[in-house]
C-alpha positions in Angstrom: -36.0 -57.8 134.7 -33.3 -59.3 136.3 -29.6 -58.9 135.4 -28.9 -63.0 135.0 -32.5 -62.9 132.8 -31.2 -60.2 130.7 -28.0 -61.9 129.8 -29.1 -65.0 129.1 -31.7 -63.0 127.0 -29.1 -60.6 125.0 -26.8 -63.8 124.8 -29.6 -65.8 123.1 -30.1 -62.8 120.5 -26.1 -62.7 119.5 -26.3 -66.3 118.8 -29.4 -65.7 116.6 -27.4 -62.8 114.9 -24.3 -64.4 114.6 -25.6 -67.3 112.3 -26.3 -65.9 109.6 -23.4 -64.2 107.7 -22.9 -63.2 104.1 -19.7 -64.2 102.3 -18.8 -62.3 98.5 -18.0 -65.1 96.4 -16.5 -64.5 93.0 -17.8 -67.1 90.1 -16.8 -69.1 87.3 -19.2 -70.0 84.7 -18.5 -73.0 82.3 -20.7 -73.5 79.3 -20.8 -76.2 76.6 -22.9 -75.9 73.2 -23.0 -77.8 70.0 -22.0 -76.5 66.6 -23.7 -78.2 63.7 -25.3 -80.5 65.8 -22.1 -82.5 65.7 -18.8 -80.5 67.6 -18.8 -79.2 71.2 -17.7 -75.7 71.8 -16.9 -75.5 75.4 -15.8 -72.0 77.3 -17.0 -69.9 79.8 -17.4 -66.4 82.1 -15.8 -64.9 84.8 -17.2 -62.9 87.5 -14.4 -59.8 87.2 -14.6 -58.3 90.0 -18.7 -58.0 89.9 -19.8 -58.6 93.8 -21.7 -61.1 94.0 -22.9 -63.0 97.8 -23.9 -65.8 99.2 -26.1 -66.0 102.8 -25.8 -68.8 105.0 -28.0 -69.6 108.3 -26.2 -71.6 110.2 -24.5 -73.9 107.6 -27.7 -73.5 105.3 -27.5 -71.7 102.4 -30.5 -69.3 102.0 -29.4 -66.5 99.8 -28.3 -65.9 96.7 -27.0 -63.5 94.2 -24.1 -62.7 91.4 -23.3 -61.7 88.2 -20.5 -62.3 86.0 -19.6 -60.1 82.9 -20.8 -60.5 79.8 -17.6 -59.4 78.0 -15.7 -62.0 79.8 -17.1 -64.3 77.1 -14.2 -67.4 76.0 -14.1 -70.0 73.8 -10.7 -69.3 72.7 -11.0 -68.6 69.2 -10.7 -64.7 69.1 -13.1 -63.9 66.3 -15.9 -66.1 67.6 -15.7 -64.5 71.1 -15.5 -61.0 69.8 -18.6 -61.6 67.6 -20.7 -63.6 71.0 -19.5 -60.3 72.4 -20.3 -57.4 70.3 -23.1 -58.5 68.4 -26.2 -57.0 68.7 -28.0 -60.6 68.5 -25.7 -62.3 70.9 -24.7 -60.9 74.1 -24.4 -57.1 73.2 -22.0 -56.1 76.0 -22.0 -53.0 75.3 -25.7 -52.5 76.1 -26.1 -55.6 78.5 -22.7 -55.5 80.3 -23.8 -58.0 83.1 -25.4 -61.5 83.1 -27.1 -61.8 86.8 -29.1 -64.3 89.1 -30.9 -64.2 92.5 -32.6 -66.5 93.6 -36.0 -66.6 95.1 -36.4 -70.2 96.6 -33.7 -72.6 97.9 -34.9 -75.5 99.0 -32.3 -78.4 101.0 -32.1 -81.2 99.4 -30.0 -83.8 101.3 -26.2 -83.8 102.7 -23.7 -86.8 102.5 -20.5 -86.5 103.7 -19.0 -82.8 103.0 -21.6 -82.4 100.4 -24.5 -80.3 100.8 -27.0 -80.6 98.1 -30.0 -77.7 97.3 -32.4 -77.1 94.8 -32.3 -73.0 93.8 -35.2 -71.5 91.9 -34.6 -67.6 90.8 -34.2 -65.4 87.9 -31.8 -65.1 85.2 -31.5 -62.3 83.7 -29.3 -62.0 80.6 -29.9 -59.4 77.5 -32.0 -57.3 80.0 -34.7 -60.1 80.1 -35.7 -62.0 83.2 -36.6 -65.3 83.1 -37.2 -68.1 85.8 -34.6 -70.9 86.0 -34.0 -73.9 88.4 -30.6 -74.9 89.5 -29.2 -77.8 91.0 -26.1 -76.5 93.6 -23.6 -78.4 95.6 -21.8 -76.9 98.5 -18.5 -79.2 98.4 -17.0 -77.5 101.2 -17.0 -74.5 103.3 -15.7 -72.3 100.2 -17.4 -73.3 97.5 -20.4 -74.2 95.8 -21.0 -75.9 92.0 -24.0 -75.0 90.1 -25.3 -77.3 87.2 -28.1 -76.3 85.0 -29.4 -75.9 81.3 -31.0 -73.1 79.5 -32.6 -72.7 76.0 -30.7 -69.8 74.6 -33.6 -68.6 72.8 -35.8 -67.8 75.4 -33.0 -64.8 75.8 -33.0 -63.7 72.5 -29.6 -65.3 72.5 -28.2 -66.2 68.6 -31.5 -65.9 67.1 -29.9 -64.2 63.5 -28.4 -66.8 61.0 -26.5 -68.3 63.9 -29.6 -70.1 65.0 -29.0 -72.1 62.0 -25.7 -73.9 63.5 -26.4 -73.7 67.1 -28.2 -75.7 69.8 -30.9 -73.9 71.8 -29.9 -76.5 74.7 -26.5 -74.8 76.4 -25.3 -76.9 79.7 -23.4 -74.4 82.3 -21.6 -74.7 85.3 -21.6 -72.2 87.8 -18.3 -72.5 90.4 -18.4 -69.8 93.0 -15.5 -69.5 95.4 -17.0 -68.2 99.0 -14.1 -65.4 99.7 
């Protein structure tokens, strides 16, 4: 093979290489339920040092995984977050110290402007059961990406005691994930 040939050719491969690049990210999680049917209780979850990484190709996003800790758990009313916490029929930190995704599928969506739009399919596993969710995400910039989805508590085994009395299944979260 000739020397030019091989160049071009190992210069060819370090592009391909070079694209695709995994970043940490740490996340944010914000979560509003209703109480009664009537009052919002709003709060959230951190990440806490828990790795978690996004891939990119190019400036596509086609990976994804994180967790964020289930005892970072807020609402800011200190007996209702140590109860979400400890209790065995809410998050049991204790024995499920992490809630995680990965996704499976990420599909593009459309970009306008700065804003890249993609439609993430993957598993959430939370109380050490797996189920499928779909997420709408929304890379704003080059460091950071905004997930917006719902999920029915329930289908965790999330407040199913007498709690499931005064709660909604419905809870509404929003993921923020800083790219580090």
């Amino acid at each position: 093979m000739p020397m030019k040939s091989f160049l071009v050719m190992m210069l060819a491969a370090n592009a391909l290489v070079a694209q695709t690049r995994t970043i940490p990210a740490e996340i944010k999680i914000d979560f509003t339920v209703r109480e009664f049917g009537l009052s919002k209780v709003e709060g959230g979850f951190q990440s806490d040092g828990i790795p978690a990484e996004a891939t990119f190709e190019g400036d596509m996003l086609v990976a994804f995984e994180g967790c964020v800790a289930a005892n970072s758990f807020a609402t800011g009313v200190a007996a209702r977050d140590r109860n979400v916490v400890n209790k065995e029929e809410f998050l049991d930190a204790e024995k499920y110290p992490t809630i995680c995704f990965t996704a499976d599928k990420i599909e593009f969506v459309g970009k306008i402007g700065p804003k890249t739009t993609y439609d993430m399919r993957g598993d959430l596993t939370l109380r050490g059961e797996t189920h499928p969710i779909e997420v709408r995400v929304v890379q704003t910039d080059a460091k950071s990406l905004e997930a917006s989805f719902s999920i029915d508590r329930t289908q965790w085994s999330v407040g199913t005691g007498p709690a499931a009395l005064v709660i909604s299944d419905n809870v509404d979260l929003v993921a923020k994930i800083n790219l580090n």
